[in-house]
C-alpha positions as CSV (number, residue, x, y, z in Angstrom):
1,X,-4.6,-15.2,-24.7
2,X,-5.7,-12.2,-24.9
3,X,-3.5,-8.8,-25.1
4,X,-4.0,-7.0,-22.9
5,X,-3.9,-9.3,-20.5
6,X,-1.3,-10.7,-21.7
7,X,0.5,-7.0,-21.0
8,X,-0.8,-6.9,-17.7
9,X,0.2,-10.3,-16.5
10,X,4.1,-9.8,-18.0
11,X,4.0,-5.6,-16.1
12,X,2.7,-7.4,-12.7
13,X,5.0,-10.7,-13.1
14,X,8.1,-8.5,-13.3
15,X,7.4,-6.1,-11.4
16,X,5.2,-6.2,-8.3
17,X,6.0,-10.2,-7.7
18,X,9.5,-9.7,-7.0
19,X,8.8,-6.7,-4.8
20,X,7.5,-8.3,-2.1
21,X,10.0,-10.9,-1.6
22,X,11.6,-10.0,1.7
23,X,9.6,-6.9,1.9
24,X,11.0,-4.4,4.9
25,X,8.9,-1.6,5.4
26,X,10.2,1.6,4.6
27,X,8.6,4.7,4.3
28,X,9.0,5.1,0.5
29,X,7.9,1.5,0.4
30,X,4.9,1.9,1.9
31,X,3.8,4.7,-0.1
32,X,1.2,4.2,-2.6
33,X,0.3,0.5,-0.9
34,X,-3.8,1.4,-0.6
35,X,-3.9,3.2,-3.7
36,X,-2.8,-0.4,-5.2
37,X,-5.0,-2.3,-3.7
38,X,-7.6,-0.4,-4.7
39,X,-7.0,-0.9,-8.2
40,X,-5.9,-4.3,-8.6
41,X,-9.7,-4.7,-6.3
42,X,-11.3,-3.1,-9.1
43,X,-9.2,-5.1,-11.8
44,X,-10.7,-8.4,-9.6
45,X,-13.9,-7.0,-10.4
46,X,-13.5,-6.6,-13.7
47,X,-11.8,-9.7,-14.6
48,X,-13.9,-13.0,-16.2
49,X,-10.8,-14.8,-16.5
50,X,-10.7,-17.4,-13.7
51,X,-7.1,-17.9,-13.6
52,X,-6.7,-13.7,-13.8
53,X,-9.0,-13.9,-11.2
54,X,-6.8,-16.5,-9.1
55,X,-3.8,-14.5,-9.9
56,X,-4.8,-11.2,-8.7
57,X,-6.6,-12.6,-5.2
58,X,-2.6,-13.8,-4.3
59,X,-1.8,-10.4,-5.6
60,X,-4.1,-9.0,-3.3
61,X,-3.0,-11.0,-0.5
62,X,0.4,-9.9,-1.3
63,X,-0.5,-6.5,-0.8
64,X,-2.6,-6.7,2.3
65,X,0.4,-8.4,4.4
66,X,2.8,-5.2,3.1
67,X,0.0,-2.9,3.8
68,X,0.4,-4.7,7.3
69,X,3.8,-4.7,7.8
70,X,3.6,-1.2,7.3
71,X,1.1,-0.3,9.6
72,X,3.2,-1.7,12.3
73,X,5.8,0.0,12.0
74,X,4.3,3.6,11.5
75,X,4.3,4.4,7.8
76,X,1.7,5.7,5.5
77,X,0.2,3.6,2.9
78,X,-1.5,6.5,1.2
């Protein structure tokens, strides 16, 4: 497995997983949702790794429901 990868797969597992687990929007929350889609878009892009690949389309989807929770209720995802 390759490093950085490796690095990448641990900072998301530990990190972003868990924050979406009963997600209520909130304005702080919210913040910064589009900006992180963006990236981990352009990490999809990047990636030849199938299971990366896999891993960062539920990330994606992951990010897209919060982006719409917070929509509804108001806040900024910018």
């Amino acid at each position: 497995m390759k490093p950085k990868f490796l690095a990448v797969f641990v900072a998301l597992m530990t990190g972003s997983v868990s924050a979406y687990d009963g997600f209520s929007p909130s304005e702080a929350g919210c913040k910064g949702v589009a900006k992180e889609i963006k990236r981990v878009t352009r990490e999809k892009a990047a990636t030849s790794s199938r299971i990366q690949g896999e891993w960062l389309d539920k990330q994606l989807q992951a990010l897209n429901s919060k982006k719409s929770s917070c929509e509804t209720k108001g806040f900024s995802t910018n």
